[in-house]
C-alpha positions as CSV (number, residue, x, y, z in Angstrom):
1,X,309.4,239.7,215.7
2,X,308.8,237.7,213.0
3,X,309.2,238.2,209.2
4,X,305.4,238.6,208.8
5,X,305.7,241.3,211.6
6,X,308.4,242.9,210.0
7,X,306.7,243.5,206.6
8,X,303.5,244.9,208.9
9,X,306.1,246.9,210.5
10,X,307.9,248.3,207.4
11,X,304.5,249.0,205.2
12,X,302.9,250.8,208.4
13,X,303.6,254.5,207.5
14,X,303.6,254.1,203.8
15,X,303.0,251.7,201.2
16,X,306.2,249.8,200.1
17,X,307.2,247.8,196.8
18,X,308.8,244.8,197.0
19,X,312.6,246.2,196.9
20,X,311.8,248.4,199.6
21,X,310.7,246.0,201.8
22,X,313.9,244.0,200.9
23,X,315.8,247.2,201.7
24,X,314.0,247.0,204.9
25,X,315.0,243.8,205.9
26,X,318.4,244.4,205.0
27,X,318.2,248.1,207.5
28,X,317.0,245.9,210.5
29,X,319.5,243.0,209.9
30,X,317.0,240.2,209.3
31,X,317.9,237.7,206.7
32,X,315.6,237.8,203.9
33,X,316.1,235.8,200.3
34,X,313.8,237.4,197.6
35,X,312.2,233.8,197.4
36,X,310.9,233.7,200.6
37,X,309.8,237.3,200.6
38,X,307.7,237.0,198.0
39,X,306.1,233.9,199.5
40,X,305.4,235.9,202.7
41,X,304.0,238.7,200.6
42,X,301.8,236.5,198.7
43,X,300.9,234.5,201.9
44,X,299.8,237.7,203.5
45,X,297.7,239.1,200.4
46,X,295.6,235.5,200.7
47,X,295.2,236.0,204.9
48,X,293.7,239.7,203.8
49,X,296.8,241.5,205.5
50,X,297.8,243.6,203.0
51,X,297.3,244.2,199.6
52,X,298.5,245.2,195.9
53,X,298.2,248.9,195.4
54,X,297.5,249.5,191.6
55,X,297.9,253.3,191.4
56,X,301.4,253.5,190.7
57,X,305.0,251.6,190.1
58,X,308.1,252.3,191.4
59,X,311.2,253.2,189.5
60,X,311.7,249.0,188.7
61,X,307.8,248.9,187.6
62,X,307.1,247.2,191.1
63,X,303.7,248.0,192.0
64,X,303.8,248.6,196.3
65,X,302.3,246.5,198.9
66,X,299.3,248.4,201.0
67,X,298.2,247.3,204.3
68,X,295.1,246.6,205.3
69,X,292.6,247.3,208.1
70,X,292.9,243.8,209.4
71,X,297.2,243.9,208.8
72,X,297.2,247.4,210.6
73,X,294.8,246.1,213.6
74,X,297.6,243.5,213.7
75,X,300.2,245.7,213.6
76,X,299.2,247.5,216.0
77,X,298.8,244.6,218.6
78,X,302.9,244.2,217.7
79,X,303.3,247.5,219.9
């Protein structure tokens, strides 16, 4: 998979802030830096994969990351 796939796949059953889809990385053993994440985040908000959910923040004020239609029609071709 790649790291695109495995934010889908981590953000499919709930929405996710960014630590716990660094936590996420870190559970399936895929090297992440927090650099790189957020450039895949933000590269997947502008290709209409997912999106900033404004409704509430985490514990560290993070707002979380919501998928899609399109990210969960790709997600679902993953499978």
């Amino acid at each position: 998979m790649t790291k695109k796939e495995y934010i889908l796949d981590s953000l499919i059953d709930d929405d996710e802030a960014f630590t716990q889809i660094l936590e996420y990385f870190e559970f399936v053993s895929v090297d992440i830096s927090e650099e790189e994440l957020n450039l895949l985040l933000n590269e997947m908000i502008n290709e209409g994969l997912i999106v900033i959910n404004k409704q509430w923040t985490n514990e560290k004020n993070e707002f979380p990351y919501s998928l899609t239609k399109k990210g969960k029609e790709l997600w679902a071709k993953m499978k």
